[in-house]
C-alpha positions as a printed NumPy array, in Angstrom:
array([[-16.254, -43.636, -18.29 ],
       [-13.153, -42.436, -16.091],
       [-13.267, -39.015, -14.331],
       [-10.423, -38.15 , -16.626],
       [-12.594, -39.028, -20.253],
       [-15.576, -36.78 , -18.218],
       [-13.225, -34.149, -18.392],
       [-12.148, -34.688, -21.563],
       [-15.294, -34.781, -23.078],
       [-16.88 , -31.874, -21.647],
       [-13.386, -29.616, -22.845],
       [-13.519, -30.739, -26.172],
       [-17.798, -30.477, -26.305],
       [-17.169, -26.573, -24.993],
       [-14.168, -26.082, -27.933],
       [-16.133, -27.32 , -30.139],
       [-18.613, -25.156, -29.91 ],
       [-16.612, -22.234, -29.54 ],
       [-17.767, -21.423, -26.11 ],
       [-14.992, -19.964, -23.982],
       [-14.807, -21.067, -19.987],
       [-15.879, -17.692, -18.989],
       [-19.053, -18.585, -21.44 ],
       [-19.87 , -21.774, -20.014],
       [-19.197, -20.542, -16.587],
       [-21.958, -17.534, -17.456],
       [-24.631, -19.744, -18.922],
       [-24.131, -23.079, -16.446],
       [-24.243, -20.854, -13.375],
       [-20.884, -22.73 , -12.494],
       [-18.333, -20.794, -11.334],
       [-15.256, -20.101, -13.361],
       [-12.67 , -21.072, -10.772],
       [-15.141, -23.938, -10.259],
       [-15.22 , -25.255, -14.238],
       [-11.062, -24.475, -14.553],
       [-10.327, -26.592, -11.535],
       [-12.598, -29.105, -13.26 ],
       [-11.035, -28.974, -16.942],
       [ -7.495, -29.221, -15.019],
       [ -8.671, -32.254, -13.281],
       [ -7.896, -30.515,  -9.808],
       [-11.517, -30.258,  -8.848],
       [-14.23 , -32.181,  -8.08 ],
       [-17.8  , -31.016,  -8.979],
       [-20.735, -32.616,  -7.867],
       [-23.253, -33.996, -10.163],
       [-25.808, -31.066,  -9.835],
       [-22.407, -28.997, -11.565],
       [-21.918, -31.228, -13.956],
       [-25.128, -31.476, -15.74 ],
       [-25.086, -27.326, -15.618],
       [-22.365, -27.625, -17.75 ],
       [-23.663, -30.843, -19.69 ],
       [-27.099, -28.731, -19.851],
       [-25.52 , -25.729, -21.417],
       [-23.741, -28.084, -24.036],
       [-26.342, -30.345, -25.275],
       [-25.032, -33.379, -23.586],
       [-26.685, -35.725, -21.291],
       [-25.449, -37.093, -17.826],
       [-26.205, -40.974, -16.567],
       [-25.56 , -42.286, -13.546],
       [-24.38 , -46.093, -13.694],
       [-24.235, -47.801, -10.616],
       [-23.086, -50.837, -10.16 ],
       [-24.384, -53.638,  -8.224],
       [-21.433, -56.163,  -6.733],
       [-21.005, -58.371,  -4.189],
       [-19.783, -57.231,  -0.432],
       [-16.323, -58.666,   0.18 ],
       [-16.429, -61.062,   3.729]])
């Protein structure tokens, strides 16, 4: 998934469920400026940040790392 469908995702799961960015920025611990940099694609949380907010909104973070060869 692109940084831009993460963002995407995670709007839509918060409108969804009615919860407002001050909400989300209450219950996730996140800050507000924090979470509307994010939603504005500005930002640039770390991962710890964004399972707060996945936490809070019943959604799950994976990490998929990829395992390629060096280039010479």
């Amino acid at each position: 998934m692109h940084f831009s469908e993460l963002i995407k995702t995670i709007k839509e799961r918060r409108e969804v469920l009615q919860v407002t960015q001050q909400g989300l920025a209450d219950l996730s611990g996140v800050g507000l400026r924090t979470l509307k940099q994010f939603e504005s694609g500005k930002g640039n949380p770390t991962l710890l940040t964004l399972q707060k907010m996945a936490d809070v909104l019943g959604m799950e973070v994976y990490l998929k790392i990829k395992n390629g060869t060096p280039n010479k």
